[in-house]
C-alpha positions in Angstrom: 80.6 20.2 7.0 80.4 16.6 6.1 78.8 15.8 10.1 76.5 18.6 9.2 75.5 17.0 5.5 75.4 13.4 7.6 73.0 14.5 10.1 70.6 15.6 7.6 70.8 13.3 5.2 70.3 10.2 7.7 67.4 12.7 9.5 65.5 12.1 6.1 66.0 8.5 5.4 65.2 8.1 9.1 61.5 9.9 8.5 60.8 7.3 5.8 62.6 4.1 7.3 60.9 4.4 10.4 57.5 5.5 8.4 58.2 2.1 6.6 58.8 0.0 9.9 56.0 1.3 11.9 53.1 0.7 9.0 54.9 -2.6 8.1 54.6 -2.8 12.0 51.0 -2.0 12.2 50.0 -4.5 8.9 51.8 -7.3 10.2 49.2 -7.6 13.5 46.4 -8.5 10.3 45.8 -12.3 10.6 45.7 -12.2 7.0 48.6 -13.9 4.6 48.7 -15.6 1.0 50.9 -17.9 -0.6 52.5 -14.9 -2.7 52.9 -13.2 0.5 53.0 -15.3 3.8 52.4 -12.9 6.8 56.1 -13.9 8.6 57.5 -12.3 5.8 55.8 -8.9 6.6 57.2 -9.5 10.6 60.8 -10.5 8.7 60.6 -7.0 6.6 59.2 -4.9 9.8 62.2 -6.7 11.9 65.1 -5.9 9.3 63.7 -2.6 8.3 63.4 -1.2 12.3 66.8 -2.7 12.7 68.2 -0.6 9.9 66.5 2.2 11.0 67.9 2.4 14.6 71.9 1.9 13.2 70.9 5.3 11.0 69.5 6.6 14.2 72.4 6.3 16.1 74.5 7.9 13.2 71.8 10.7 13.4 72.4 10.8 16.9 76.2 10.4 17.2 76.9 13.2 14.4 76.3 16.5 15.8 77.5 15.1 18.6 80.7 14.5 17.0 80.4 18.1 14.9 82.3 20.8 16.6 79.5 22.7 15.1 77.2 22.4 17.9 77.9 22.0 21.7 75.9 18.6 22.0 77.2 16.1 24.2 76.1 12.8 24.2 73.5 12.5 27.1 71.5 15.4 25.0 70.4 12.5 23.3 68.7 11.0 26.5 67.8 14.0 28.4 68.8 17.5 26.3 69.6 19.6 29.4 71.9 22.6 29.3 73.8 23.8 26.2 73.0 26.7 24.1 72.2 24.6 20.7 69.7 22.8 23.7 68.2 26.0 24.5 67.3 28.1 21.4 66.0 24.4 20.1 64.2 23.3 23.7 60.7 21.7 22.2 62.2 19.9 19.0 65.1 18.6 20.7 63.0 17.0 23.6 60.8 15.3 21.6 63.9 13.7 19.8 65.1 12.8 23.1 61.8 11.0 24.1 61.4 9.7 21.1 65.2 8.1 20.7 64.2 6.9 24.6 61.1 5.3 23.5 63.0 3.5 20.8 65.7 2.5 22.9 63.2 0.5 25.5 61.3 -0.9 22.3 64.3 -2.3 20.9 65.8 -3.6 24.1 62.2 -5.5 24.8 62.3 -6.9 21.6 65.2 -8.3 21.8 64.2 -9.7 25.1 60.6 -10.7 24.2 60.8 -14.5 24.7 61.5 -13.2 28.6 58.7 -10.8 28.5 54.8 -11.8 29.4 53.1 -11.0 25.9 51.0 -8.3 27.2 53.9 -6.4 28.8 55.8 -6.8 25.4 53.0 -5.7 23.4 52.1 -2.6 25.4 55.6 -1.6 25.1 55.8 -2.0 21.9 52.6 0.4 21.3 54.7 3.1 22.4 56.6 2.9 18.9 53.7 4.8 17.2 54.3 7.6 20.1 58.1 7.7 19.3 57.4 8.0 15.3 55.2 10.9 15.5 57.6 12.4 18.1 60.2 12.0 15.5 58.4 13.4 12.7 57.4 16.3 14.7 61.3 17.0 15.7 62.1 16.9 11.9 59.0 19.1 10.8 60.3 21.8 13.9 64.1 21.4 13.9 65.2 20.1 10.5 67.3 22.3 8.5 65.3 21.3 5.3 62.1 21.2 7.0 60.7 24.6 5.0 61.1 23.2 1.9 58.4 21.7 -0.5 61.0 18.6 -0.9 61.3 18.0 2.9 57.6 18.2 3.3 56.7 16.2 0.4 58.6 13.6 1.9 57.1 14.2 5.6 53.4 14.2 4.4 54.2 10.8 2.0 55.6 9.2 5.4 52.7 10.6 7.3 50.0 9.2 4.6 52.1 5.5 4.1 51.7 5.4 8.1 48.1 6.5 8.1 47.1 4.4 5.4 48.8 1.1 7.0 46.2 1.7 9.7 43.1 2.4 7.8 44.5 -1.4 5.9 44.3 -2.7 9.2 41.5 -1.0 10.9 39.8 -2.8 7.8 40.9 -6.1 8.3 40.4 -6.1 12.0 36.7 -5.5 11.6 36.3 -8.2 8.8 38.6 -10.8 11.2 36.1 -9.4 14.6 32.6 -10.2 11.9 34.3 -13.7 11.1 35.1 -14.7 14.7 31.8 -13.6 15.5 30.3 -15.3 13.0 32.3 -18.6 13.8 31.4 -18.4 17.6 27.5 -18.0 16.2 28.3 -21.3 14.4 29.9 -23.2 17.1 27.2 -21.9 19.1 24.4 -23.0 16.9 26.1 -26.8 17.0 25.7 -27.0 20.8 22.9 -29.8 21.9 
Protein backbone atom coordinates (compact mmCIF):
# COMPACT_ATOMS: atom_id res chain seq x y z
CA UNK A 1 0.00 0.00 0.00
CA UNK A 2 2.73 2.42 0.71
CA UNK A 3 4.37 1.53 -3.27
CA UNK A 4 0.82 2.23 -4.33
CA UNK A 5 0.57 5.73 -2.18
CA UNK A 6 4.35 6.37 -3.59
CA UNK A 7 3.51 5.97 -7.10
CA UNK A 8 0.80 8.48 -6.91
CA UNK A 9 2.06 10.78 -4.92
CA UNK A 10 5.49 11.31 -6.98
CA UNK A 11 2.95 10.96 -10.38
CA UNK A 12 1.65 14.41 -9.11
CA UNK A 13 4.62 16.27 -8.04
CA UNK A 14 6.04 14.87 -11.36
CA UNK A 15 3.09 16.77 -13.49
CA UNK A 16 4.07 20.04 -11.86
CA UNK A 17 8.08 19.57 -11.55
CA UNK A 18 8.29 18.79 -14.96
CA UNK A 19 5.51 21.60 -15.82
CA UNK A 20 8.08 23.86 -13.85
CA UNK A 21 11.27 22.57 -15.82
CA UNK A 22 9.92 22.77 -19.23
CA UNK A 23 8.38 26.56 -19.00
CA UNK A 24 11.55 27.52 -16.97
CA UNK A 25 13.09 25.58 -20.02
CA UNK A 26 11.22 27.49 -22.64
CA UNK A 27 11.87 31.19 -20.79
CA UNK A 28 15.31 30.68 -20.43
CA UNK A 29 15.90 30.65 -24.53
CA UNK A 30 14.64 34.78 -24.07
CA UNK A 31 17.84 36.81 -24.47
CA UNK A 32 16.35 38.93 -21.83
CA UNK A 33 17.96 39.26 -18.07
CA UNK A 34 18.20 42.03 -15.27
CA UNK A 35 20.34 42.68 -12.52
CA UNK A 36 17.48 41.32 -10.05
CA UNK A 37 17.30 38.34 -12.21
CA UNK A 38 20.33 37.49 -14.47
CA UNK A 39 19.15 35.02 -17.22
CA UNK A 40 21.93 32.04 -15.98
CA UNK A 41 20.00 31.89 -13.04
CA UNK A 42 16.73 30.87 -14.99
CA UNK A 43 19.19 27.98 -16.99
CA UNK A 44 20.62 27.18 -13.11
CA UNK A 45 16.72 26.78 -11.82
CA UNK A 46 15.58 24.86 -15.25
CA UNK A 47 18.93 22.56 -14.73
CA UNK A 48 18.33 21.72 -10.85
CA UNK A 49 14.58 21.57 -11.21
CA UNK A 50 14.78 18.83 -14.44
CA UNK A 51 17.31 17.15 -12.38
CA UNK A 52 14.89 16.78 -9.45
CA UNK A 53 12.36 15.80 -11.56
CA UNK A 54 13.98 12.79 -13.32
CA UNK A 55 15.26 11.21 -9.56
CA UNK A 56 11.15 11.40 -8.70
CA UNK A 57 10.70 9.91 -12.14
CA UNK A 58 12.65 7.10 -11.50
CA UNK A 59 10.84 6.52 -8.05
CA UNK A 60 7.62 6.84 -10.20
CA UNK A 61 8.97 4.36 -12.31
CA UNK A 62 10.73 1.91 -9.96
CA UNK A 63 7.56 1.67 -7.57
CA UNK A 64 5.00 -0.39 -9.19
CA UNK A 65 7.62 -2.03 -10.38
CA UNK A 66 8.58 -2.99 -7.09
CA UNK A 67 4.62 -3.31 -5.84
CA UNK A 68 3.53 -6.85 -5.96
CA UNK A 69 0.39 -5.14 -6.85
CA UNK A 70 0.87 -5.10 -10.46
CA UNK A 71 2.92 -7.53 -12.76
CA UNK A 72 5.29 -4.64 -14.11
CA UNK A 73 8.67 -5.55 -14.83
CA UNK A 74 11.23 -3.20 -15.36
CA UNK A 75 11.59 -2.97 -19.18
CA UNK A 76 7.69 -1.87 -19.21
CA UNK A 77 9.21 1.16 -18.51
CA UNK A 78 11.06 1.24 -21.94
CA UNK A 79 8.85 -0.73 -24.05
CA UNK A 80 5.38 -1.87 -22.03
CA UNK A 81 5.00 -5.22 -23.90
CA UNK A 82 3.08 -8.21 -22.39
CA UNK A 83 1.63 -8.24 -18.94
CA UNK A 84 -2.00 -7.96 -18.00
CA UNK A 85 -1.63 -4.43 -16.00
CA UNK A 86 0.17 -3.62 -19.72
CA UNK A 87 -2.84 -4.71 -21.57
CA UNK A 88 -6.11 -3.30 -19.95
CA UNK A 89 -3.76 0.08 -19.63
CA UNK A 90 -2.12 -0.22 -23.48
CA UNK A 91 -2.46 3.71 -24.66
CA UNK A 92 -1.59 5.42 -21.21
CA UNK A 93 1.16 3.19 -20.44
CA UNK A 94 2.86 3.67 -23.95
CA UNK A 95 2.91 7.14 -23.81
CA UNK A 96 4.74 6.89 -20.39
CA UNK A 97 7.05 4.67 -21.93
CA UNK A 98 7.86 7.13 -24.80
CA UNK A 99 7.76 9.75 -22.77
CA UNK A 100 10.27 8.30 -19.84
CA UNK A 101 12.46 7.27 -23.37
CA UNK A 102 12.40 10.75 -24.56
CA UNK A 103 13.57 11.93 -21.25
CA UNK A 104 16.12 9.46 -20.89
CA UNK A 105 18.01 10.68 -24.38
CA UNK A 106 17.38 14.39 -23.19
CA UNK A 107 19.11 13.93 -20.09
CA UNK A 108 21.94 11.73 -21.42
CA UNK A 109 22.56 14.65 -24.29
CA UNK A 110 22.67 17.09 -21.81
CA UNK A 111 24.98 15.71 -19.89
CA UNK A 112 27.05 15.24 -22.95
CA UNK A 113 26.33 18.66 -24.62
CA UNK A 114 29.96 20.04 -24.68
CA UNK A 115 30.41 16.77 -27.18
CA UNK A 116 27.42 17.48 -29.04
CA UNK A 117 27.24 19.97 -32.33
CA UNK A 118 24.69 22.78 -30.90
CA UNK A 119 22.16 22.11 -33.45
CA UNK A 120 22.07 18.33 -32.77
CA UNK A 121 21.76 19.19 -28.92
CA UNK A 122 19.14 21.59 -29.44
CA UNK A 123 16.87 19.52 -31.59
CA UNK A 124 17.14 16.91 -29.10
CA UNK A 125 16.32 18.82 -26.59
CA UNK A 126 12.94 20.05 -28.46
CA UNK A 127 11.75 16.68 -27.96
CA UNK A 128 11.21 17.57 -24.08
CA UNK A 129 8.09 19.45 -24.87
CA UNK A 130 6.88 16.06 -26.78
CA UNK A 131 7.77 13.91 -23.60
CA UNK A 132 5.81 16.55 -21.17
CA UNK A 133 2.61 16.47 -22.91
CA UNK A 134 3.06 12.64 -23.28
CA UNK A 135 3.35 12.60 -19.59
CA UNK A 136 0.47 14.71 -18.81
CA UNK A 137 -1.57 12.76 -21.08
CA UNK A 138 -0.61 9.32 -19.23
CA UNK A 139 -1.59 11.01 -15.90
CA UNK A 140 -4.94 12.52 -17.30
CA UNK A 141 -5.71 8.59 -18.78
CA UNK A 142 -4.11 6.33 -16.27
CA UNK A 143 -3.84 8.18 -12.97
CA UNK A 144 -5.78 6.80 -10.10
CA UNK A 145 -6.68 10.47 -9.08
CA UNK A 146 -7.15 11.65 -12.51
CA UNK A 147 -11.28 12.05 -12.09
CA UNK A 148 -11.00 14.19 -9.50
CA UNK A 149 -11.48 18.12 -9.45
CA UNK A 150 -8.09 18.16 -7.31
CA UNK A 151 -6.09 16.04 -9.87
CA UNK A 152 -7.38 18.14 -12.60
CA UNK A 153 -7.00 21.45 -11.01
CA UNK A 154 -3.47 20.57 -10.70
CA UNK A 155 -3.19 19.24 -14.46
CA UNK A 156 -4.86 22.26 -16.08
CA UNK A 157 -2.56 24.81 -13.61
CA UNK A 158 0.54 22.74 -15.06
CA UNK A 159 -0.99 22.89 -18.55
CA UNK A 160 -1.63 26.88 -18.29
CA UNK A 161 2.09 27.64 -16.29
CA UNK A 162 3.52 25.62 -19.54
CA UNK A 163 1.37 27.51 -21.99
CA UNK A 164 1.83 30.77 -20.56
CA UNK A 165 5.90 30.34 -20.44
CA UNK A 166 5.46 30.23 -24.22
CA UNK A 167 3.15 33.00 -24.95
CA UNK A 168 6.16 35.04 -22.42
CA UNK A 169 8.47 33.90 -24.87
CA UNK A 170 6.65 33.92 -28.12
CA UNK A 171 6.52 37.70 -26.88
CA UNK A 172 9.97 38.37 -26.40
CA UNK A 173 11.11 36.57 -29.40
CA UNK A 174 9.20 38.97 -31.67
CA UNK A 175 10.37 42.09 -29.69
CA UNK A 176 14.31 40.55 -29.83
CA UNK A 177 13.45 39.59 -34.07
CA UNK A 178 11.98 43.77 -34.35
CA UNK A 179 15.31 44.83 -32.50
CA UNK A 180 17.80 42.77 -34.57
CA UNK A 181 16.05 43.95 -37.47
CA UNK A 182 16.04 47.21 -36.56
CA UNK A 183 19.93 47.05 -35.60
CA UNK A 184 20.82 45.43 -39.01
CA UNK A 185 18.64 48.56 -40.59
CA UNK A 186 21.14 50.69 -38.62
CA UNK A 187 24.27 49.02 -39.49
CA UNK A 188 22.98 49.09 -42.80
CA UNK A 189 22.21 52.67 -42.99
CA UNK A 190 26.11 53.39 -41.78
CA UNK A 191 27.56 51.61 -44.79
CA UNK A 192 29.37 54.18 -47.40
Amino acid sequence: MVLWYANRGTGVVLVLLLSAATALGVLSTARAGSTRWPRFATQSLHRNVSLLAMVLLLAHVVTPVVDSFTDLRWFHALAPVNGEYVARHRLPMALAALAFDLLVLITVTSLVRARLPHRAWRGLHLLSYLSWALGVLHGWLLGTDADTLWSRTVTVIAVTVVALAVLVRLATWWHESRRSTRQSDQAMAHLP
